[in-house]
N, C-alpha and C positions, 0 to 999 in steps of 0.2 A: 450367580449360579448357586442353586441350593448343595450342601454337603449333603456328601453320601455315607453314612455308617452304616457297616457289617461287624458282627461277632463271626467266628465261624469256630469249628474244632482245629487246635493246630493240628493236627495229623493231617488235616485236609488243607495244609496251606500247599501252594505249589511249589516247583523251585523258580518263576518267574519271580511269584510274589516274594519270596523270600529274599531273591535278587535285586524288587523292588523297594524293598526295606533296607538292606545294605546300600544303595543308592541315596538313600533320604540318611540315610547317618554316617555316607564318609566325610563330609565338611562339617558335621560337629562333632564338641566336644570327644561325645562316646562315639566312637568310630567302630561301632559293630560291624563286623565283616559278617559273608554268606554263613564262613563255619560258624562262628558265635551265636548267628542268630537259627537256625537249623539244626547245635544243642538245644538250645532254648526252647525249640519249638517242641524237643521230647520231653522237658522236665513240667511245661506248663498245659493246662487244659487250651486255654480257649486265647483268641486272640483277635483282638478291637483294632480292625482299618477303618482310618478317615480317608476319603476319598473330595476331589476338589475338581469339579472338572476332566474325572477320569484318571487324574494324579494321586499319587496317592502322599496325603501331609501330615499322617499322625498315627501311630500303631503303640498297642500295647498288649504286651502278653501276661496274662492273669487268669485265676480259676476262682471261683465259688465255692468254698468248703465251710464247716463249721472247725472252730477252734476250740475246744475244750466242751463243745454242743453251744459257742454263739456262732451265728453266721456272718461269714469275712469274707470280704472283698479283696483277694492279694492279689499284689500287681507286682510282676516280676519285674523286664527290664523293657521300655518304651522309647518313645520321642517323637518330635511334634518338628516338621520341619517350620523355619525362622521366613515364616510368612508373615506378608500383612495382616490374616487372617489368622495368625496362631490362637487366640482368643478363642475364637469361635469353634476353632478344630476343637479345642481340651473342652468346651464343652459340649457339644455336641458327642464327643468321647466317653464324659461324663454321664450324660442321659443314657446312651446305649447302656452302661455298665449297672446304673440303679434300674434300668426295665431289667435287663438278666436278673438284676439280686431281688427286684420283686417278687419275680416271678417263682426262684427258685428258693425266697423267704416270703413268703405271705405273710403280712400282720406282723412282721419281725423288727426290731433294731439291726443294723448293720454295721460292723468295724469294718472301715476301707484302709489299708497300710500298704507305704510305700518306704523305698528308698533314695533318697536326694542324694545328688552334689554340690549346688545350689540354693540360696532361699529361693530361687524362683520355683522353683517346687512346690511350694508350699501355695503358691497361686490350684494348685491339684485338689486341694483341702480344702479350699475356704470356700466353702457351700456348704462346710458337715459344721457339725457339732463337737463341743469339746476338745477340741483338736489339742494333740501331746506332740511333742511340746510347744505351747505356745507363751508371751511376753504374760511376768507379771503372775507369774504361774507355776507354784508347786506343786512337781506330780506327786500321785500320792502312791503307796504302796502297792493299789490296783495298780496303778497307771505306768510303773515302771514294771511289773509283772505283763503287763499287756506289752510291752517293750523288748522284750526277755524272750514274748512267745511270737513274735513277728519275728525275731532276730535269729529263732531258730529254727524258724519254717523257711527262711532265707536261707538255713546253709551256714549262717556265723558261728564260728567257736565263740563261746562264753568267754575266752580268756580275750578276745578282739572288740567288744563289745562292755560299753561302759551303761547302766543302766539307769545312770543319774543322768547326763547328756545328750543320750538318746542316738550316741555315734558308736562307730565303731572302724576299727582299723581296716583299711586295705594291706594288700600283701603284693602290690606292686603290678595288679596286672587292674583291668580295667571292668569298670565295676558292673553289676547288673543293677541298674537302674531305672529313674525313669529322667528322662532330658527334654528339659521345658528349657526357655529362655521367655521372659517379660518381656511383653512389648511396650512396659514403661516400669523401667526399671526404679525411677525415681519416687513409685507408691510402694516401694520394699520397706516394710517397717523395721529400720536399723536396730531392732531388739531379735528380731526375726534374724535376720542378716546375721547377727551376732551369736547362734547357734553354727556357726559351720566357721567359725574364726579361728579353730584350729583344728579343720578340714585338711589334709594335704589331697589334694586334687589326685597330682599325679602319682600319690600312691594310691589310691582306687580307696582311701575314705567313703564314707558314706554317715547319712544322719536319717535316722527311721522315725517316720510322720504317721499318724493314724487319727481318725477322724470315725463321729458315727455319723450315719442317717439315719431317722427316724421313721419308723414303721408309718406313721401318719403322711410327710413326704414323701416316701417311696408308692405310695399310695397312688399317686400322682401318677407316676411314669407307668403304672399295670398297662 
């Protein structure tokens, strides 16, 4: 059965759907409840349901804005429930989110950022370009600038956030993320993996990933 993706306005989510998203993340990790995700849905624009069958296996709350006058892709907090099929949901997730940033960049470059708990996150990126931080790879003074300004469209105090690592502290409560889980854990590039090795999970850590697409690709999804 083919996936079904919607963007919509959160202001237009329901309180079903909402209840249906708390449903898909009390057995993982981030165990967003109705209240969490119902702030969430006032701080963020728009919000990306996978649907399977009428189920629903993957959501993510994000907006389209420009950063400094480039156009970004922020992705608040999401997850992908731990199907055979999680693969296919993020992408399918994926395309939805480059047709919106075509549309709403024409002819443009696009910075996509997020926040991890996990390198299985970084499974979110690997379609873009440039990806920060990745193995083998000094960022450069852009690049941790571009780090600095995710971090604080996120809400991070500068004193939480280290701009060489590309992490930053939790404060003990649970973080806004996005929650992937690999369905093959064992193609994790252990340099990758080794970006979040002093991650504390259960303090609400996090490690901020950003990737472009290029205007020529996005091309693609109009």
């Amino acid at each position: 059965m083919a996936l079904e993706v919607e963007t919509k306005d959160c202001n237009a989510l329901s309180d079903s759907e909402i209840s249906e998203m708390a449903d898909l993340c009390a057995e993982l990790p981030l165990a967003y409840g109705v209240g969490d995700l119902s702030k969430q849905a006032e701080e963020w624009v728009l919000c990306c349901e996978a649907q399977d069958g009428g189920r629903l296996k993957g959501f993510a709350y994000y907006t389209l804005e420009r950063i400094g006058g480039t156009p970004a892709i922020i992705i608040g907090l999401g997850s992908i429930a731990r199907s055979s099929r999680r693969d296919a949901v993020m992408r399918a997730m994926i395309t939805d989110l480059m047709h919106r940033a075509v549309m709403a960049f024409p002819d443009e470059d696009v910075v996509v950022g997020l926040r991890m708990q996990t390198p299985d996150g970084f499974d979110m990126l690997k379609t873009f370009h440039d990806i920060v931080p990745r193995p083998d790879h000094k960022a450069s003074g852009e690049e941790r600038a571009w780090g600095r300004r995710f971090a604080k469209r996120f809400g991070i105090s500068p004193l939480r956030y280290d701009d060489r690592s590309f992490s930053a502290k939790g404060n003990g409560s649970i973080p806004c993320a996005f929650d992937f889980e690999s369905a093959s854990p064992e193609d994790i590039d252990p340099e990758v993996a080794g970006f979040f090795s002093e991650i504390d999970v259960d303090n609400g850590d996090v490690v901020i990933g950003f990737g472009w697409a290029m205007s020529e690709e996005l091309a693609k999804f109009a």
